[in-house]
C-alpha positions in Angstrom: 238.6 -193.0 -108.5 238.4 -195.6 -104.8 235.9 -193.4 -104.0 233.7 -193.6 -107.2 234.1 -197.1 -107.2 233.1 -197.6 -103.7 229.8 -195.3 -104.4 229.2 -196.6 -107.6 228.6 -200.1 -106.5 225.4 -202.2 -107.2 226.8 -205.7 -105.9 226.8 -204.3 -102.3 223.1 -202.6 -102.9 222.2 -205.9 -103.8 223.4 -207.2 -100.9 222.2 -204.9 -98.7 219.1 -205.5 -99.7 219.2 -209.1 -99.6 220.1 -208.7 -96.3 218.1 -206.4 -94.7 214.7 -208.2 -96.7 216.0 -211.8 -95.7 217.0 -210.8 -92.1 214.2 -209.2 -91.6 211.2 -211.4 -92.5 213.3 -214.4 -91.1 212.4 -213.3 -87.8 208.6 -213.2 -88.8 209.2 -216.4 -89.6 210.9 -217.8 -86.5 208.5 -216.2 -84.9 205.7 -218.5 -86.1 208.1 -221.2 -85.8 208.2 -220.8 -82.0 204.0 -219.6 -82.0 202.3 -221.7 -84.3 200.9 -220.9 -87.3 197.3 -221.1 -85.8 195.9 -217.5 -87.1 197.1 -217.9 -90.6 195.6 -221.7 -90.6 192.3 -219.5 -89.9 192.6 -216.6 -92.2 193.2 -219.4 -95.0 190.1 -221.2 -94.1 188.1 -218.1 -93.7 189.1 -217.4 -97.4 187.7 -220.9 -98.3 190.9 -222.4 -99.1 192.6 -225.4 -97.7 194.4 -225.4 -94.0 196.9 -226.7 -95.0 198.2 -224.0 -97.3 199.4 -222.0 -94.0 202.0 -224.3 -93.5 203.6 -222.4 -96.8 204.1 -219.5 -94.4 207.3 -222.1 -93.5 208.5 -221.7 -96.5 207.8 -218.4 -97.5 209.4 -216.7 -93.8 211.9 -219.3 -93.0 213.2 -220.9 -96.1 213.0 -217.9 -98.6 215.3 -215.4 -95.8 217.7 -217.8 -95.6 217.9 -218.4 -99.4 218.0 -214.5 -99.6 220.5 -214.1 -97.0 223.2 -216.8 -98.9 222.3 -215.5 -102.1 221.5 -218.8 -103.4 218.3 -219.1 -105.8 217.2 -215.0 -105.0 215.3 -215.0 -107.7 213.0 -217.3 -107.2 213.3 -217.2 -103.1 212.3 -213.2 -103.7 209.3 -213.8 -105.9 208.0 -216.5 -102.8 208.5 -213.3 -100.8 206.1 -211.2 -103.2 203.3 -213.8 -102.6 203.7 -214.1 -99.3 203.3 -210.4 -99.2 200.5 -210.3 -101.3 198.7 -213.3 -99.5 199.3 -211.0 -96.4 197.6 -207.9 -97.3 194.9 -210.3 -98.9 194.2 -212.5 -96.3 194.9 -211.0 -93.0 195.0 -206.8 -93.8 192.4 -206.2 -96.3 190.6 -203.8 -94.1 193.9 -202.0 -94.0 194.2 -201.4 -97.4 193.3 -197.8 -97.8 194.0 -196.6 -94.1 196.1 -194.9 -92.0 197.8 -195.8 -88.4 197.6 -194.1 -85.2 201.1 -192.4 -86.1 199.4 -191.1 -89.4 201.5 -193.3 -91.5 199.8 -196.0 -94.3 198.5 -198.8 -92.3 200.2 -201.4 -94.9 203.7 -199.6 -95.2 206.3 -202.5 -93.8 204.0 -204.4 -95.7 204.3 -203.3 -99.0 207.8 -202.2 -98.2 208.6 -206.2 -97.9 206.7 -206.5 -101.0 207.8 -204.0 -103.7 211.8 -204.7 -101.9 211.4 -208.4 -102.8 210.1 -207.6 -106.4 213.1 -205.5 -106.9 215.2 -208.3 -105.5 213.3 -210.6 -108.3 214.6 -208.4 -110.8 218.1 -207.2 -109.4 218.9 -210.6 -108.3 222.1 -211.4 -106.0 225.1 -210.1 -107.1 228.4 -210.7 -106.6 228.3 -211.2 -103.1 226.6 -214.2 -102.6 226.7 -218.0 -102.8 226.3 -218.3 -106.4 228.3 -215.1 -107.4 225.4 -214.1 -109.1 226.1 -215.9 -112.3 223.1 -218.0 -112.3 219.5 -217.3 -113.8 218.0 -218.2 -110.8 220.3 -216.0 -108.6 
């Protein structure tokens, strides 16, 4: 019966998962804290769209992990993480998108593992191990 229970238990998947996704991408993030933000700011304005919308990589590598790490608004903080992703792949590995690496592995596979994690994190949400004990909508 412990042992079931301790197998059988989704709130520490979750959390896991928050973990590893939030942990993760918050080093991207610090990264580009301590780097600039200088080649995103380009690929944005290569795509015709404002410079200024880089400066959402802040929120979407920085602010999301940490929200994902607490477990404090995951839902929302997750679904950030999807269009970061997605902005990703769009803007700075379209040429990617159908190849392999050197290793002979897909080109985009940390990417869309980041991705498709933080959409099942949208859905999942936090569970009980986190700040809001999962009872929230947003969490």
């Amino acid at each position: 019966m412990f042992f079931k229970r301790m197998i059988d238990n989704p709130d520490i998947a979750k959390l896991l998962l928050r973990l590893s996704l939030g942990g993760l991408m918050l080093f991207h993030g610090v990264h580009k804290v301590m780097h600039g933000i200088g080649f995103i700011q380009q690929a944005v304005a290569g795509a015709n769209l404002p410079q200024w919308l880089g400066y959402g990589i802040y929120v979407g590598e920085v602010l999301a992990p940490l929200l994902l790490l607490f477990g404090y608004f995951t839902r929302p903080a997750a679904l950030l993480e999807v269009i970061v992703m997605v902005m990703a792949v769009i803007l700075v590995h379209p040429g990617e998108l159908l190849s392999l690496d050197t290793h002979g592995g897909y080109a985009l596979e940390l990417q869309f593992l980041y991705l498709f994690g933080s959409l099942a994190l949208f859905f999942l949400g936090a569970g009980r191990y986190s700040m809001s004990g999962g009872r929230g909508l947003w969490d």
